[in-house]
Backbone as JSON Lines, residues from 0, in Angstrom:
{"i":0,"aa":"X","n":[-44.06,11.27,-27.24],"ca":[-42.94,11.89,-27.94],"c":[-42.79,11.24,-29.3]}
{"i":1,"aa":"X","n":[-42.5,12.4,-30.33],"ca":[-42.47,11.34,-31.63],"c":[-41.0,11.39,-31.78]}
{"i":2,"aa":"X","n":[-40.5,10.43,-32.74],"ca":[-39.1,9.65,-32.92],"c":[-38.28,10.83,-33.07]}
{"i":3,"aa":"X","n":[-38.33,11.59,-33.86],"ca":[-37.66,12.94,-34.12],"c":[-36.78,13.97,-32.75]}
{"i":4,"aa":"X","n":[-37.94,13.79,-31.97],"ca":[-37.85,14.37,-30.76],"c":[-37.28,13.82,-29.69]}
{"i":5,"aa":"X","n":[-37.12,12.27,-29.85],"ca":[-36.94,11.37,-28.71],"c":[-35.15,11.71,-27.96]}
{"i":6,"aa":"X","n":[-34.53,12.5,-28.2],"ca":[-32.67,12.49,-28.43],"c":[-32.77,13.52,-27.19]}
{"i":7,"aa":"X","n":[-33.72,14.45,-26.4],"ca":[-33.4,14.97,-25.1],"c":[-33.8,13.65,-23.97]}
{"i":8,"aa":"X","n":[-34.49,13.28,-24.35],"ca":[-35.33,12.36,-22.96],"c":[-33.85,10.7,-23.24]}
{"i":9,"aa":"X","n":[-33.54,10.86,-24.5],"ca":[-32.6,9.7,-24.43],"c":[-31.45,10.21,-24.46]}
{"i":10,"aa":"X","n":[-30.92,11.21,-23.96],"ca":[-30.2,12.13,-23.15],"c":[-29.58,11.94,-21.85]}
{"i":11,"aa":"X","n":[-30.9,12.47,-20.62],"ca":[-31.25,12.31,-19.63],"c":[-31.66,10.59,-19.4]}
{"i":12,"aa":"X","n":[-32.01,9.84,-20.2],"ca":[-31.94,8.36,-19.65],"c":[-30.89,7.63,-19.88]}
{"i":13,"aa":"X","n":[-30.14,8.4,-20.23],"ca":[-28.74,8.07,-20.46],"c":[-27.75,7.79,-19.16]}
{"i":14,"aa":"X","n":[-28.38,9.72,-18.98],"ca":[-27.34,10.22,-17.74],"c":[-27.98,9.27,-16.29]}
{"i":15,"aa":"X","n":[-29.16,9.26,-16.4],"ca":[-29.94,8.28,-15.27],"c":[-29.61,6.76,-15.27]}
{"i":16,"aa":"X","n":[-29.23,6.52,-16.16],"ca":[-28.26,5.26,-16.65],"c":[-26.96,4.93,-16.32]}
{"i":17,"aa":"X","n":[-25.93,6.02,-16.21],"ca":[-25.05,6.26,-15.58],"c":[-24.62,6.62,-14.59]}
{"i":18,"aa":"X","n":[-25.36,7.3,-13.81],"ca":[-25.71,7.57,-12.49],"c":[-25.9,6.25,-11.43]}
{"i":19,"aa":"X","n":[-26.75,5.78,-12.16],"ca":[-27.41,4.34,-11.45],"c":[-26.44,3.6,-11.82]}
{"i":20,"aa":"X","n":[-25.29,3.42,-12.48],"ca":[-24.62,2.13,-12.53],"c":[-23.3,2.92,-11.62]}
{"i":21,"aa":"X","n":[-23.33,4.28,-11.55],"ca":[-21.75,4.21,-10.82],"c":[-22.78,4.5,-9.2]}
{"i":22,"aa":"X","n":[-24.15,4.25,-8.82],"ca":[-24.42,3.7,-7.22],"c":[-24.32,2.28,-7.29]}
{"i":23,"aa":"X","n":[-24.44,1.81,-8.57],"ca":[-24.06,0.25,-8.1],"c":[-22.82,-0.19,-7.76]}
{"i":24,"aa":"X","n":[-21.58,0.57,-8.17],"ca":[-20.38,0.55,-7.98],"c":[-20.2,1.28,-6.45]}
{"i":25,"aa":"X","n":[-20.99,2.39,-6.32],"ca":[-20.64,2.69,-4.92],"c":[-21.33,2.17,-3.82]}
{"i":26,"aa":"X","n":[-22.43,1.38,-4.01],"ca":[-23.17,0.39,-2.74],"c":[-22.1,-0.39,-2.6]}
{"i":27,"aa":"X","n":[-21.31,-1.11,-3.85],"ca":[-20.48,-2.07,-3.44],"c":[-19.39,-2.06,-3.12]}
{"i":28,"aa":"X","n":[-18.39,-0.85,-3.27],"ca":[-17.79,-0.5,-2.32],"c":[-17.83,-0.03,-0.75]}
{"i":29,"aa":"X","n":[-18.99,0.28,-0.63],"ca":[-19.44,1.06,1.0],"c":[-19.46,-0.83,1.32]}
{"i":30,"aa":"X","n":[-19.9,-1.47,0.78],"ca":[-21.05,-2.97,1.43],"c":[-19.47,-3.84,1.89]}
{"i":31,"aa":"X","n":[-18.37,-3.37,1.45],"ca":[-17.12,-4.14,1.64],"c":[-16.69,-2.98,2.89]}
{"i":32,"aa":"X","n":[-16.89,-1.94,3.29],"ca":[-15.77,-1.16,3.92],"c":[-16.65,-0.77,5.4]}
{"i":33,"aa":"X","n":[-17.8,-1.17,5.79],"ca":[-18.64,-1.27,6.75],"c":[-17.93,-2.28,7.96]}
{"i":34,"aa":"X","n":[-17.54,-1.61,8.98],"ca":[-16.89,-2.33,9.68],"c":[-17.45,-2.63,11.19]}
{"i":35,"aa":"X","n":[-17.51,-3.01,12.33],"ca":[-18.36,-2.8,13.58],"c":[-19.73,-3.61,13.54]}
{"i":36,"aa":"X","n":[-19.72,-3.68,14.99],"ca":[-20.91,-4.51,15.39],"c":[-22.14,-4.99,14.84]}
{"i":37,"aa":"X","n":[-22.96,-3.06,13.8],"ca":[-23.68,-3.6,13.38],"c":[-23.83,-4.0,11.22]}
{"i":38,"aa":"X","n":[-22.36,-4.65,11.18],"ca":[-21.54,-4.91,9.77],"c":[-23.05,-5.6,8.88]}
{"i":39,"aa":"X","n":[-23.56,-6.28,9.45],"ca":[-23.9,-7.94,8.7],"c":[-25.26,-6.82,7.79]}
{"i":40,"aa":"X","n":[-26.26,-6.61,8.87],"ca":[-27.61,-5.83,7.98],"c":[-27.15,-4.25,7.32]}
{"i":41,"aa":"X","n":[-26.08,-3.96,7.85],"ca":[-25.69,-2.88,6.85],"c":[-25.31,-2.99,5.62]}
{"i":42,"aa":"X","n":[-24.22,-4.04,5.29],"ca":[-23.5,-4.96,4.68],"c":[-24.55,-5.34,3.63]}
{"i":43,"aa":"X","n":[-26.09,-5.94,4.47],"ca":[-27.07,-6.86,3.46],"c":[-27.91,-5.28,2.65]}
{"i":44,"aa":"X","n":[-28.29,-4.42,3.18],"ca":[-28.68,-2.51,3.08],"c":[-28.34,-2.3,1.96]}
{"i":45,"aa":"X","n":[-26.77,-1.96,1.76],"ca":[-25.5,-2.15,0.96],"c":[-26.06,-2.65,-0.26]}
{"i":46,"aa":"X","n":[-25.77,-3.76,-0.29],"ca":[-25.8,-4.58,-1.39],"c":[-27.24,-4.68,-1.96]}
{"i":47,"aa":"X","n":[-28.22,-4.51,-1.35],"ca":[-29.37,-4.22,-1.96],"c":[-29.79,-3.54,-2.94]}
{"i":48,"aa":"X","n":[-29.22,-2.03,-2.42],"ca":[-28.82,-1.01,-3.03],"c":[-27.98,-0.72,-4.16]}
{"i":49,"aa":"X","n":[-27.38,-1.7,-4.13],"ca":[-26.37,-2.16,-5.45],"c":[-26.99,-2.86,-6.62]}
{"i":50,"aa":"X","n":[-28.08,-3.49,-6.17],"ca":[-28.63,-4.51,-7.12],"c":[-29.92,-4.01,-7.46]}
{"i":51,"aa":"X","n":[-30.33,-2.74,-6.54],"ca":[-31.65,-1.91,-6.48],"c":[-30.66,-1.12,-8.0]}
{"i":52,"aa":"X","n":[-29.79,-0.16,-7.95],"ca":[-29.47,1.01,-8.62],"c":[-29.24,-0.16,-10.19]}
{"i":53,"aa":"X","n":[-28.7,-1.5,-10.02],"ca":[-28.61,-1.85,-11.83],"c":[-29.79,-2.44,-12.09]}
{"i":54,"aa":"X","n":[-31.03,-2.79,-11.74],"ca":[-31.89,-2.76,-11.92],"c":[-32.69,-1.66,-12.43]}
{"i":55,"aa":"X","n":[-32.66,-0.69,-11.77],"ca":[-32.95,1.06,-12.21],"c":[-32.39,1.0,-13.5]}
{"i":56,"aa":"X","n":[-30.69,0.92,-13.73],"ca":[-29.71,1.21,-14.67],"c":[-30.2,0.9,-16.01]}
{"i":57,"aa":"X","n":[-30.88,-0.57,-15.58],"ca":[-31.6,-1.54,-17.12],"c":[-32.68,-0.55,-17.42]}
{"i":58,"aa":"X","n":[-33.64,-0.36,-16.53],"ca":[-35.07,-0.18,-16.81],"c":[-34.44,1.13,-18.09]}
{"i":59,"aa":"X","n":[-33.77,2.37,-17.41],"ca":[-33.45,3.56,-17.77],"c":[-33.23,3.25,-19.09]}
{"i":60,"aa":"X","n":[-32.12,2.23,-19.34],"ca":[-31.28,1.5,-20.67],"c":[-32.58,1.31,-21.55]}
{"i":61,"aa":"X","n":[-33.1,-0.07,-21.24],"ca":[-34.34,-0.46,-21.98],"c":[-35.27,0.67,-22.87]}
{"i":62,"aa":"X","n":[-35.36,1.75,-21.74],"ca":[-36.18,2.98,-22.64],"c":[-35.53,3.65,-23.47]}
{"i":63,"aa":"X","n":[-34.07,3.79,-23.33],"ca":[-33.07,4.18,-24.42],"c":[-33.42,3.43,-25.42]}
{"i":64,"aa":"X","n":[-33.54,2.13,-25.49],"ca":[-33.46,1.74,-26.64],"c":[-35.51,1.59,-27.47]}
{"i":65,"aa":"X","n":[-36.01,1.48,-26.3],"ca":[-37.39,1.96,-26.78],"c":[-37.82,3.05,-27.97]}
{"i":66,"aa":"X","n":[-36.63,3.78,-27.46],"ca":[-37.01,5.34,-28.03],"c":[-36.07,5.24,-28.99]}
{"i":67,"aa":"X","n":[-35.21,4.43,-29.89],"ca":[-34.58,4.18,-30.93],"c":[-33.06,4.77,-30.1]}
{"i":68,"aa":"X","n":[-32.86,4.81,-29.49],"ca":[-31.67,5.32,-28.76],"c":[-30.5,4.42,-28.15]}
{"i":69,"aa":"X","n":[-29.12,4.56,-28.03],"ca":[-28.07,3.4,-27.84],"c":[-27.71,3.89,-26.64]}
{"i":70,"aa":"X","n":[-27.76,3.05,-25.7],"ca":[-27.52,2.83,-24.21],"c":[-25.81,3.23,-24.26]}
{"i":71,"aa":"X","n":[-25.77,4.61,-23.29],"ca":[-24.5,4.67,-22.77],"c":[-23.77,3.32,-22.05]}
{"i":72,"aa":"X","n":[-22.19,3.25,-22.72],"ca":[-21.47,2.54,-21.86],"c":[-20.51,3.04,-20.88]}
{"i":73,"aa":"X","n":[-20.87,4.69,-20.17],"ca":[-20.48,5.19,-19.38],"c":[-20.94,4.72,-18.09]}
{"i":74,"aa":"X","n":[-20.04,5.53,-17.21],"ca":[-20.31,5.43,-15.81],"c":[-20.44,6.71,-15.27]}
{"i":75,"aa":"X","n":[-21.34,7.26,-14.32],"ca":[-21.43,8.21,-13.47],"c":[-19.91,8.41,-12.64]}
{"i":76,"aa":"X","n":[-20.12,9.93,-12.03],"ca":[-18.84,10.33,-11.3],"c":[-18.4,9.38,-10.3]}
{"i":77,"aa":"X","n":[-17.32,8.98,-9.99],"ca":[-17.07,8.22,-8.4],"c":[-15.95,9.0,-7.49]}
{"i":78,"aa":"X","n":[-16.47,9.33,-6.71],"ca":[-15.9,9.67,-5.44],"c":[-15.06,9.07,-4.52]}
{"i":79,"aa":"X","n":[-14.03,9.07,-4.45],"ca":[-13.1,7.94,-3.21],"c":[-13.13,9.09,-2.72]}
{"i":80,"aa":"X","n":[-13.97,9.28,-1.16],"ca":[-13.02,10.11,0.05],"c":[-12.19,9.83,0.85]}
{"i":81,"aa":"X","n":[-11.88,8.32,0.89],"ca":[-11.49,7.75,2.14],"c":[-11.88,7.96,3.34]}
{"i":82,"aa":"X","n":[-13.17,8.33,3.52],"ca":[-13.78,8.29,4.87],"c":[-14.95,7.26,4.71]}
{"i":83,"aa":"X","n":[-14.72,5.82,5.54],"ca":[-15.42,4.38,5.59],"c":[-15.88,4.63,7.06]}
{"i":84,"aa":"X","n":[-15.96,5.91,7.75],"ca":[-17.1,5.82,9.08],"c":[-18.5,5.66,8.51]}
{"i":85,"aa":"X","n":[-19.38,5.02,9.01],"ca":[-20.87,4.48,8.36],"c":[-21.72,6.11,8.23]}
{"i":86,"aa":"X","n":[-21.08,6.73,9.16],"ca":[-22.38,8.03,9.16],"c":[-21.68,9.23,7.84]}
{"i":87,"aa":"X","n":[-20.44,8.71,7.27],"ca":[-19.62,9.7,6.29],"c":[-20.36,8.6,4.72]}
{"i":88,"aa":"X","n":[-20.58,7.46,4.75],"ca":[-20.54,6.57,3.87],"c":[-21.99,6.8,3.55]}
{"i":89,"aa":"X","n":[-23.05,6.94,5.07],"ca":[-24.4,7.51,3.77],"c":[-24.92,8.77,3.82]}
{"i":90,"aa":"X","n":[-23.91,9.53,4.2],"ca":[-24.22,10.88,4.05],"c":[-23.61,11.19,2.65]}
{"i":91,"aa":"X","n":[-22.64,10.75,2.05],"ca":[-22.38,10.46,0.6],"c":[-23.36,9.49,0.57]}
{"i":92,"aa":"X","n":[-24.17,8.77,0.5],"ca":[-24.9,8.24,-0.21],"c":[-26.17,9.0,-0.15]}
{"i":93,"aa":"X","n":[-26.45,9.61,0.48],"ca":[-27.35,11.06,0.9],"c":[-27.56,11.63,-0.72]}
{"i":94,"aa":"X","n":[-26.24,12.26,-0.65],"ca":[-26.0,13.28,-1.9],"c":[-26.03,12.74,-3.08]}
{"i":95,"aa":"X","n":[-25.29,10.85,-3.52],"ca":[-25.82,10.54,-4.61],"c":[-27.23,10.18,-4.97]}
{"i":96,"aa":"X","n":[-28.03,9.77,-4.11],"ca":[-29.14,9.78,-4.38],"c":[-30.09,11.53,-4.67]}
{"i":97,"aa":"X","n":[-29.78,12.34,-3.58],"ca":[-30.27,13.29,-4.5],"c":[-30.1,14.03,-5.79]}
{"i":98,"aa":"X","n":[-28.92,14.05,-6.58],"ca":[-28.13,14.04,-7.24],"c":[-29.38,13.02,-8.14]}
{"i":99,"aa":"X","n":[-29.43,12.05,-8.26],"ca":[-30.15,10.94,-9.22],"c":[-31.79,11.51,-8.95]}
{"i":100,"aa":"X","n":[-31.89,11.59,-7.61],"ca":[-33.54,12.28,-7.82],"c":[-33.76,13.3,-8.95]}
{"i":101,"aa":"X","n":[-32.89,14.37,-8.93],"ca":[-32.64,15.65,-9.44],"c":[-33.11,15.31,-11.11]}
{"i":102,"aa":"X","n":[-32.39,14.55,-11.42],"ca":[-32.16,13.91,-13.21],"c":[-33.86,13.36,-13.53]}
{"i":103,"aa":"X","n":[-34.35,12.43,-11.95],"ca":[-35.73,12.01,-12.71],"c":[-36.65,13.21,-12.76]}
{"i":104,"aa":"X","n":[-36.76,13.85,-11.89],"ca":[-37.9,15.46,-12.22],"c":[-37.09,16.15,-13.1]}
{"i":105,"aa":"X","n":[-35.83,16.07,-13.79],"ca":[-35.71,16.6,-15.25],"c":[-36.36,15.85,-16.62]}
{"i":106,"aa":"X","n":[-36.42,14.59,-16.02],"ca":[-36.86,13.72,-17.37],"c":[-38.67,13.96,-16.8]}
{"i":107,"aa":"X","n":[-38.98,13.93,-15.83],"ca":[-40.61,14.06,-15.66],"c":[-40.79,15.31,-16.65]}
{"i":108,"aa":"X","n":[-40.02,16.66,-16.13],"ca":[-41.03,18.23,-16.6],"c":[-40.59,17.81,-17.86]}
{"i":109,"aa":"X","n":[-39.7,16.88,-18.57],"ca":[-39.51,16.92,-20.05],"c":[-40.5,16.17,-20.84]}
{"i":110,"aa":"X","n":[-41.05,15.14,-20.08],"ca":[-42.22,14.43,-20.36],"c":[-43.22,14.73,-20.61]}
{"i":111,"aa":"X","n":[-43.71,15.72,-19.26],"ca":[-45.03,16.72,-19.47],"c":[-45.06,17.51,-20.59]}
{"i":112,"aa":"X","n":[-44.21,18.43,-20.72],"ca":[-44.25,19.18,-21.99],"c":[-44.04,18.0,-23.84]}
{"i":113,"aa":"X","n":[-43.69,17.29,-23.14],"ca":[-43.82,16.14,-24.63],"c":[-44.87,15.47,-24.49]}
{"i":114,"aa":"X","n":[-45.84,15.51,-23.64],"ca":[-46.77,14.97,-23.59],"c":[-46.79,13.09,-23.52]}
{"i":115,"aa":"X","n":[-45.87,12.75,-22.77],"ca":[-44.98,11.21,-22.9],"c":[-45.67,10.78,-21.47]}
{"i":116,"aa":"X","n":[-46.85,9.81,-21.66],"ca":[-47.81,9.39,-20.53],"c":[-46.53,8.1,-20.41]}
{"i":117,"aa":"X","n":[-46.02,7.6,-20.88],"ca":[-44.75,6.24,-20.6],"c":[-43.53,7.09,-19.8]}
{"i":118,"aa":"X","n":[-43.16,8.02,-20.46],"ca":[-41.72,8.9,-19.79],"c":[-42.18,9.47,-18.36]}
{"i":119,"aa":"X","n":[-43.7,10.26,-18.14],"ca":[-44.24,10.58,-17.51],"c":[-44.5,9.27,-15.73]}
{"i":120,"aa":"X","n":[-45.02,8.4,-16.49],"ca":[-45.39,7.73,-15.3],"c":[-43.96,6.88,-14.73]}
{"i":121,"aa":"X","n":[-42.99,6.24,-15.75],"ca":[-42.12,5.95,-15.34],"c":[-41.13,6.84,-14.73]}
{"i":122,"aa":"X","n":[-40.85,8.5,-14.58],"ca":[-40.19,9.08,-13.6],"c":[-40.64,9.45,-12.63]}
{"i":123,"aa":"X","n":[-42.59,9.46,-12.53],"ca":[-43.48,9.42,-11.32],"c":[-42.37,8.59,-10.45]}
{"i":124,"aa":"X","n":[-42.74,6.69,-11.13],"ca":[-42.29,5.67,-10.59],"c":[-40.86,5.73,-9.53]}
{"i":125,"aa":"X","n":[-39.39,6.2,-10.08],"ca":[-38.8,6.68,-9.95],"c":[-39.07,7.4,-8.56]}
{"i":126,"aa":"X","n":[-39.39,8.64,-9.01],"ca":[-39.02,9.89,-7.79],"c":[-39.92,9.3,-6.6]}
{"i":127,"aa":"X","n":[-41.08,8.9,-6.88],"ca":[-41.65,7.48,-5.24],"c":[-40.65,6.83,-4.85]}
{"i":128,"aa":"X","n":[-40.15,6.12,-5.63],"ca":[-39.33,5.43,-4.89],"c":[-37.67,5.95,-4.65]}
{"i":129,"aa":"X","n":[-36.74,6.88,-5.18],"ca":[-35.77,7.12,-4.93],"c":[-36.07,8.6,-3.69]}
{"i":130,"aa":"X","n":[-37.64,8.77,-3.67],"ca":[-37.62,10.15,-2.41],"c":[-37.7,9.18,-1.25]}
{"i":131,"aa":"X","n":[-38.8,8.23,-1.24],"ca":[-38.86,6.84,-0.36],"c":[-37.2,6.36,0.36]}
{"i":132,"aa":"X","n":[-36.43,6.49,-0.59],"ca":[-34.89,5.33,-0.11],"c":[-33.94,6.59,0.47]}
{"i":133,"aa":"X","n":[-34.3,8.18,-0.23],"ca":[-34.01,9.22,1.13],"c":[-34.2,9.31,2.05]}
{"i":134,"aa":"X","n":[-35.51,9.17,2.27],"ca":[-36.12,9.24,3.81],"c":[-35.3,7.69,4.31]}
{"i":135,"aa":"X","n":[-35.15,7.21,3.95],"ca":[-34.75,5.48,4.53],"c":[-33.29,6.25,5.13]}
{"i":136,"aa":"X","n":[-32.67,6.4,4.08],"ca":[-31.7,7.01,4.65],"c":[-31.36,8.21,5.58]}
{"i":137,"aa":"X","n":[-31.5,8.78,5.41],"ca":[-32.25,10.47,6.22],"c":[-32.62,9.49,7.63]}
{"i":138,"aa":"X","n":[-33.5,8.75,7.81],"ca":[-33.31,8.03,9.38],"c":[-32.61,7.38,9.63]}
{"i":139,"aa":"X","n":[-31.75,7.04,8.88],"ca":[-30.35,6.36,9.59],"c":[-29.29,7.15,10.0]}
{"i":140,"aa":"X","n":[-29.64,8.09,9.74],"ca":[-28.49,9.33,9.91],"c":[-29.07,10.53,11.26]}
{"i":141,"aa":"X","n":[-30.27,9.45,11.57],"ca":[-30.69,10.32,12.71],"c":[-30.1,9.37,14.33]}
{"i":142,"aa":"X","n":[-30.06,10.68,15.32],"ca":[-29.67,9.98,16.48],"c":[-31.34,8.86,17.05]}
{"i":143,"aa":"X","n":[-31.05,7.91,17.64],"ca":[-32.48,7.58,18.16],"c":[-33.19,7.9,18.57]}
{"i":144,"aa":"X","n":[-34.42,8.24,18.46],"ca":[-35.13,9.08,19.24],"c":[-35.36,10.62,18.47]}
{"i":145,"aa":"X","n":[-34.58,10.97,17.29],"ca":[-35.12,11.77,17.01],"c":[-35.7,11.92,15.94]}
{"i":146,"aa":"X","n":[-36.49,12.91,16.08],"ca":[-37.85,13.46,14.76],"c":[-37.38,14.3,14.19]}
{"i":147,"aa":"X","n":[-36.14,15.28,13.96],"ca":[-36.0,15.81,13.18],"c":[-35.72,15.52,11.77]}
{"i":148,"aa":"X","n":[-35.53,15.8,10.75],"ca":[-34.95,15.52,9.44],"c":[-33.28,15.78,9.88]}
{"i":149,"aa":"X","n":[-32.71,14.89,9.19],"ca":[-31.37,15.27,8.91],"c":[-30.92,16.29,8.19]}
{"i":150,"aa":"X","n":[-30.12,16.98,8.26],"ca":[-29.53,18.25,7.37],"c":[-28.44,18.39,7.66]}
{"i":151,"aa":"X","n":[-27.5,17.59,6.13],"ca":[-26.38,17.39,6.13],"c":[-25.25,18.89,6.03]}
């Protein structure tokens, strides 16, 4: 992408920027409101995920500013439902992650057509790993024993 052009993709790494910092805000609320027997590795899940999404948040940032572009100091939407049952907490976390998938195959097909082998491989990077932490989730939301997919 040449410099001229760079203001859609630092757009969208904006919004992927913001997205990822308000799941860091919502891992860490779910990682406090997890209650029951199995609290401690959900709790540790949680917070992973918190420190997984501002890690994302930087990378996203960093290319903002790669591309001559100024890193949003926004935050993505946040949701209080008041429902802290574990199977309501990642079934919302279900939806923000697809929701964030959604944004990186907008910045990929924007890549391809800009011909951006850096924008390109880094939302590859991305959608591996945020389709990867669906499925993670997607089986936690299954009863034991079963093979179906979840469908919320």
């Amino acid at each position: 992408m040449d410099d001229k052009n760079n203001q859609p993709a630092i757009d969208i790494l904006n919004e992927i920027m913001e997205a990822e910092l308000a799941g860091v805000v919502r891992y860490s609320h779910y990682a406090l409101m997890v209650y029951g027997y199995n609290r401690i590795p959900i709790v540790d899940w949680m917070k992973a995920n918190a420190n997984e999404g501002l890690m994302h948040a930087h990378r996203a940032g960093e290319l903002v500013t790669l591309m001559g572009g100024h890193p949003s100091l926004k935050i993505g939407a946040l949701l209080e439902t008041e429902r802290h049952d574990i199977g309501d907490i990642l079934r919302e976390s279900l939806e923000h992650e697809k929701s964030v998938l959604k944004m990186y195959y907008r910045l990929l097909k924007l890549a391809e057509s800009n011909a951006s082998v850096l924008l390109e491989e880094y939302a590859r990077e991305m959608i591996t790993e945020e389709t990867l932490h669906l499925d993670e989730v997607n089986k936690m939301l299954r009863s034991p024993g079963a093979m179906e997919v979840f469908k919320p």
